[in-house]
N, C-alpha and C positions, 0 to 999 in steps of 0.2 A: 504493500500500500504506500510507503513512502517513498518508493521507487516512481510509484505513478505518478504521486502528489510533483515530484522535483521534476520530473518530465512535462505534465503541463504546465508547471512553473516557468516551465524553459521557453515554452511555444507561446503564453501569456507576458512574457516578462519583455522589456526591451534588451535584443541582444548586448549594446553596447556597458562598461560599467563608469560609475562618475569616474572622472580623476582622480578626485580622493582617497579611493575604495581601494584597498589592495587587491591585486589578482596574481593568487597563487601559482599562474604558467608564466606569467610577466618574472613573478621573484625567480621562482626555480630557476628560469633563462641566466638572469642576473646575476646569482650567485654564480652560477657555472661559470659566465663569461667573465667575471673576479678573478677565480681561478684561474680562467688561462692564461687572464694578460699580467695574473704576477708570474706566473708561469712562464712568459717569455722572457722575463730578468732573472728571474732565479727558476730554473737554471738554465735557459733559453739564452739568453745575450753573453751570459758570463762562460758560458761556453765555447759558443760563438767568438767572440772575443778572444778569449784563455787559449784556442787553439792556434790562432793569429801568431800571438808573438814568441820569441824566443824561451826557451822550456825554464830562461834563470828568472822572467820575469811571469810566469803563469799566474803563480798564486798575488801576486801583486794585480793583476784586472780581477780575478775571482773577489778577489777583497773588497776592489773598489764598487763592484755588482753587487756586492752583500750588503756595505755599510750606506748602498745610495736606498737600498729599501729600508733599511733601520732608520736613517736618519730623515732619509723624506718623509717617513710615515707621520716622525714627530712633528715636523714641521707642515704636515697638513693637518693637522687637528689642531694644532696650534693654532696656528694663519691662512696657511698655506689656501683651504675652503675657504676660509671666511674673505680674505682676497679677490678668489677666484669667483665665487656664486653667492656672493651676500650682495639684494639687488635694490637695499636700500638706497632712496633717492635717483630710482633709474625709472625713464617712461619714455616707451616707443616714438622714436620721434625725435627725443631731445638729445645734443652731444652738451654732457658735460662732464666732468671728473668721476661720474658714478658710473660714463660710457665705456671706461678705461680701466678702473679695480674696482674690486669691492669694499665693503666697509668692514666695519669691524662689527658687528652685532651677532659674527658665529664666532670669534673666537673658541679655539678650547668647546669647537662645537654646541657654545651655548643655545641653549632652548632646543638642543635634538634631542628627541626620547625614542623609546621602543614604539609610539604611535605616531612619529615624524612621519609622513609621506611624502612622497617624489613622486607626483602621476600615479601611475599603479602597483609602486615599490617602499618599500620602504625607505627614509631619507637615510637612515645608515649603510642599507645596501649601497644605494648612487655613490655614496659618503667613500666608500672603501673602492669603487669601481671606478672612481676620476681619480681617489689614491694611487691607484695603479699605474695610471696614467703618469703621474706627477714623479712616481718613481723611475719608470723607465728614460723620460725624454733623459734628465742627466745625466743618468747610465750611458745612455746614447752617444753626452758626448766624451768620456772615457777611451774610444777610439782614435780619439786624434792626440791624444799626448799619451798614450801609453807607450810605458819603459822608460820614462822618462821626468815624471810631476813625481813631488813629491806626495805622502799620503794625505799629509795634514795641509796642504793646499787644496788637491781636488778637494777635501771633506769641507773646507771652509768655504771655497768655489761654487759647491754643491747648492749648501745651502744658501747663499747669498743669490744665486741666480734664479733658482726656484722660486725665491720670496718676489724677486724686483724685475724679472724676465717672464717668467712661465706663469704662476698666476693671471698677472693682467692680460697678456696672449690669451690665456684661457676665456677671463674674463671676457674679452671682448668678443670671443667667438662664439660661446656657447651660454652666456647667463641669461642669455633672453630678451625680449626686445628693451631697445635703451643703449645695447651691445655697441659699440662701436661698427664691430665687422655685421653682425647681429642685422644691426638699420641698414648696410649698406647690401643686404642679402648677399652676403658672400657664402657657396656655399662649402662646407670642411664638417663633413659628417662625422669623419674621425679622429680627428687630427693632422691634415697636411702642413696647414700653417702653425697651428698650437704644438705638434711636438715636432717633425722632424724638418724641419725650416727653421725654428726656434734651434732645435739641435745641432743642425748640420753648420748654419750658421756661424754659432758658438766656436765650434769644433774648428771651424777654418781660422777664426780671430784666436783658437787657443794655440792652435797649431804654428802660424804665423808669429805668434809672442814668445812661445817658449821655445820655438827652435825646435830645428834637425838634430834627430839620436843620431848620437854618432859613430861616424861609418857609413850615415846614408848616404848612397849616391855612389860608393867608394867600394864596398864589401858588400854579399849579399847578406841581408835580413829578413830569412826565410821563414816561414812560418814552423811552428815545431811540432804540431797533430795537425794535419787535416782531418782528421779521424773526429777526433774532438769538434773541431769546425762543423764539421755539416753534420754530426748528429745536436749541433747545439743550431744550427740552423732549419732542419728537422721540427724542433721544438719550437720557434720563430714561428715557419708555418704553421704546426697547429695553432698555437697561442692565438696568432692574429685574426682569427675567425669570433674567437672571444671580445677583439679587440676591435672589428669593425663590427662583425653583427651581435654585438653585445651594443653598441652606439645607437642601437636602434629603441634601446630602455624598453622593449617589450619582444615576448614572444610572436613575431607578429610575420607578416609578407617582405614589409622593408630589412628585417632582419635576413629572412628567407635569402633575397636577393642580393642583400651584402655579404652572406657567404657563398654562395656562389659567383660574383665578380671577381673577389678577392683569390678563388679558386685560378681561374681564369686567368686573368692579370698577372700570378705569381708564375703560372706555368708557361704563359707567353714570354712575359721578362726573361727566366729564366733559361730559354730554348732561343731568345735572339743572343742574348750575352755570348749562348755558347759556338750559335756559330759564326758571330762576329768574328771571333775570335779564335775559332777553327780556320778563318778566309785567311785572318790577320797573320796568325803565328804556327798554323798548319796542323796542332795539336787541340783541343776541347781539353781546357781543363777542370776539373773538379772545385777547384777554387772557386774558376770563375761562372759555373754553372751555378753551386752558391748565392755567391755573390749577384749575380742576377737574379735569383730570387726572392732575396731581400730587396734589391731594388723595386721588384715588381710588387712586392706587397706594402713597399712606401708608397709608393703611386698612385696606387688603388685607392690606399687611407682616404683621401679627402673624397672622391669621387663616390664609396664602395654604396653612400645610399642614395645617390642621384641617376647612377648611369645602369645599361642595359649589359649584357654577353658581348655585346659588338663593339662597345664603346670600352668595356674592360681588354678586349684584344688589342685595341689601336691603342690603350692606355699602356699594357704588357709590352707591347713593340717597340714604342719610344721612350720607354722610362730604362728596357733593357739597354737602348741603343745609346740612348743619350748617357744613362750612369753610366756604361762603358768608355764612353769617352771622357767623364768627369774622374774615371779614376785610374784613367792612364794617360792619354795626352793633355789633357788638362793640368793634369798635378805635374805633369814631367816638364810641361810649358813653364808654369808658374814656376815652381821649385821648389815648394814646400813640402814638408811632411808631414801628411794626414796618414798618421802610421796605418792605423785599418778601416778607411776611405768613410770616415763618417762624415765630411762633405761631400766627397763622393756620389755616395747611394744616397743618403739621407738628405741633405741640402737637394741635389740637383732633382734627387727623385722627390721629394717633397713640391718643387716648384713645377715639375713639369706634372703633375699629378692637379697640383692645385689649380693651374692653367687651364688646363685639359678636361677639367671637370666642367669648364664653363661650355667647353664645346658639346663635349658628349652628355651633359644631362638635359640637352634641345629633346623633343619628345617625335623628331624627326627624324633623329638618329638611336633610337631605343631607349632614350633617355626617360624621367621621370617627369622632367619640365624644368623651366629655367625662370625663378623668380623675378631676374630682371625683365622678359619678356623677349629678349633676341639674344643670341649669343654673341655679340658685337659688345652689348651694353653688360652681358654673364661676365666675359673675360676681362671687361676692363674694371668691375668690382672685384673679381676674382684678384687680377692685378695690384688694384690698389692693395686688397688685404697682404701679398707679397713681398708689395718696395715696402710697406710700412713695415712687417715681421724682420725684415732683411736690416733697414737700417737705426730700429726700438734694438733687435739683442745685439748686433752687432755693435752699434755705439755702447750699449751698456755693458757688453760683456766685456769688452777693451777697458770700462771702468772698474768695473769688479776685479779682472783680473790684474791690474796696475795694483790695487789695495790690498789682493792677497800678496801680492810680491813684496809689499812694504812692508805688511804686517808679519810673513811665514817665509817669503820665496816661492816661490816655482818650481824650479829646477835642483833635482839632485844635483851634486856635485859629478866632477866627472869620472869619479874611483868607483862611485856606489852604484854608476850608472853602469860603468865598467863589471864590476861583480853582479849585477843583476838585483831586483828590484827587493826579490823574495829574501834574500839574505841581508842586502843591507836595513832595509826598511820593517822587517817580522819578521827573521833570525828564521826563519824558517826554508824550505825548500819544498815544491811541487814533487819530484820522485828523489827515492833515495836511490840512488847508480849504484851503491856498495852490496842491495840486499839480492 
C-alpha cells in the first residue's frame, strides 16, 4: 500500500524539486565527484608530477602535493570561501568591489550548519567540492619550479596566492550574478580561466623569477618513472570526470554530457600530440601521449558544459596541437624553464579551451547556446575574461613572489640543488639503492 501511495504521489506531485530541498541523486553525485577531484592531487598530480623529475628530487613534488591539500584546506575554511562565494553586496548588473571578492560574512564558515543548502546539496558538500578545486590549481603550479624552490617558499607562495589570486578569479567566475566574469556571461563551467590560466600563468612568472635548474639546456634532465607518470596521469583522467561533470552540482543531462566531452576531448588531444610528434621526431612517445592528454582534459575544462561531441573533437585537436607547440618550440624559443610544462598544457591549454568555448557552444555547431547571442560577441567576452586572468595573476604573482624572496628566498642554494631536493630539504630519500 505504500508502495502505491508514493507512486501516485509521483504522477500527482510536480516533477521538479525547490532549490532549497535537498535531492538525494544530486548529493550522492556530489560526494563522489569530491572524491575524484581530491583524487587527482592526491594521488593523481603528485604522481604525475613525482615521475617527471629526477628520482633525488621525487619525494620533494610528492610533499609539495601533500602539504598544498593540508594547507589549502585551512585556508579555505578560513577565507579562502568566504572570498570566493560570500555574495554580500553583489547585484546582477552592478560592477563594484563585491564584483571582484567576496566578503567576509563566511569566515571560518560562519552561519554553515548541517541544514546549509547549495541548490539541491548540501552547502558543506559544495563547501568541500570548490575545496578541491582550491587545492589542486597551486599544486598545479608546482610544475614549473620543481627541483629547485625551496619548501618553505612554495608553502608560503601557496598560501598567499590562493588568498589574493584564486579566490577572486573564483569569485568573479562562479559567485553568481554581480560576478565580474559572471555579468559579462563569460562562459568556464569548470575552470579554464579560475584554475589552469590562473595556474599556468603563475607557473611561467615563477618559472621566469627563479630561474633555470641547473644543467638545463647543457645535460639531459630526464624524467626518472615514466611508469609513475602515466599511471598518475591515468588517475588525472579518471578524477577529471568528477571534476567537470561534478561542475554541473546535480545528477543531471548537463552533467551527463560533461563527461562525455571531457571523454572525447582527452582522447583526441591525446592521439594529435602523439602523432604530431611521430611526423616531428619519427618515434610516439609515451611521455608525450600523456602529456596530451592532460592537455586535452584542460581544454575541455571551461567548454565540458556548453559544447557538443563535435565541438569536444575540434576542442581535443587544437588544445593537442597547440600544447605541443607550447611545450616545445615555445619554451625552447623563449628559454625558460617550465620544468614539467605547466604553462605549457595548462596556461596555453587553458586559453585555447576558454577561446574555443565561445565558438563551439553556438547551438549551430552542437553547442548548448551562446549567452552573448553570436559567437563574435561569445569570444570576445570569452577574451576579455583571458587578458584580464592573464594580467590580475601574472602582475600579482610577480608581487607575491618578490615578498617570498624577501621574507624566505626562492631558491635552494646550488649544493642542495646539487644533492637533490629529498635529502637536503626532508633528510629523507624516495628509494633506498642499498636494499
Amino acid at each position: 500500500m505504500r508502495l502505491l501511495l508514493l507512486v501516485l504521489c509521483s504522477l500527482v506531485l510536480p516533477a521538479s524539486v525547490h532549490a532549497d530541498e535537498l535531492n538525494a541523486g544530486d548529493t550522492a553525485w556530489m560526494l563522489t565527484a569530491t572524491a575524484l577531484v581530491l583524487f587527482m592531487t592526491l594521488p593523481g598530480l603528485a604522481l604525475f608530477y613525482g615521475g617527471l623529475v629526477r628520482a633525488k628530487n621525487v619525494l620533494s613534488v610528492l610533499m609539495q602535493c601533500f602539504v598544498s591539500a593540508c594547507a589549502m584546506t585551512i585556508v579555505w575554511i578560513g577565507w579562502g570561501y568566504s572570498l570566493a562565494f560570500d555574495t554580500t553586496g553583489m547585484a546582477g548588473g552592478t560592477t563594484n568591489l563585491h564584483s571582484f571578492v567576496g566578503g567576509a560574512s563566511k569566515l571560518f564558515l560562519s552561519g554553515v550548519g548541517v541544514d546549509s543548502m547549495s541548490g539541491t546539496i548540501p552547502e558543506t558538500v559544495f563547501i568541500t567540492f570548490q575545496m578541491t578545486f582550491a587545492i589542486i590549481t597551486p599544486a598545479l603550479i608546482v610544475g614549473a619550479f620543481a627541483e629547485r624552490m625551496k619548501f618553505s617558499a612554495m608553502l608560503l607562495f601557496s598560501v598567499l596566492w590562493s588568498t589574493i589570486v584564486y579566490a577572486p578569479i573564483c569569485h568573479m567566475a562562479w559567485s553568481g550574478p554581480g560576478g565580474f566574469f559572471w555579468d559579462l556571461d563569460v562562459l568556464d563551467f569548470a575552470g579554464g580561466t579560475v584554475v589552469h590560466i590562473n595556474a599556468g600563468i603563475a607557473a611561467l612568472v615563477a618559472a621566469l623569477m627563479i630561474g633555470k635548474r641547473e644543467g638545463y639546456g647543457e645535460v639531459p634532465l630526464p624524467p626518472h618513472s615514466l611508469t609513475i607518470t602515466v599511471i598518475g596521469a591515468s588517475m588525472l583522467w579518471v578524477g577529471w570526470f568528477g571534476f567537470n561533470a561534478g561542475s554541473a552540482a546535480a545528477a543531471n543531462g548537463s552533467a551527463g554530457m560533461a563527461m562525455l566531452v571531457t571523454q572525447v576531448a582527452t582522447a583526441m588531444a591525446a592521439l594529435t600530440w602523439m602523432v604530431v610528434e611521430w611526423i616531428k621526431h619519427g618515434k610516439p612517445s609515451v611521455l608525450g601521449i600523456v602529456t596530451g592528454a592532460v592537455g586535452g582534459l584542460v581544454a575541455i575544462t571551461p567548454a565540458s558544459g556548453s559544447v557538443g561531441p563535435l565541438g569536444a573533437l575540434a576542442i581535443g585537436f587544437a588544445s593537442g596541437l597547440l600544447c605541443f607547440w607550447g611545450a616545445t618550440s615555445l619554451k625552447q624559443k623563449l628559454g625558460y624553464d617550465d620544468s614539467l610544462d605547466a604553462f605549457g598544457v595548462h596556461g596555453i591549454g587553458g586559453i585555447v579551451g576558454a577561446l574555443l568555448t565561445g565558438v563551439f557552444a553556438a547551438e549551430s555547431l552542437g553547442g548548448q547556446g551562446l549567452p552573448m547571442g553570436s559567437i563574435g560577441a561569445q569570444v570576445g567576452s570569452q577574451l576579455i575574461s583571458v587578458v584580464f586572468t592573464i594580467v590580475y595573476c601574472g602582475g600579482l604573482s610577480y608581487i607575491i613572489l618578490k615578498v617570498v624572496d624577501v621574507l624566505v628566498g626562492l631558491r635552494v642554494d646550488p649544493d642542495e640543488e646539487s644533492q637533490g631536493l629529498d635529502l637536503a630539504l626532508h633528510s629523507e630519500q624516495g628509494y633506498n639503492m642499498e636494499s
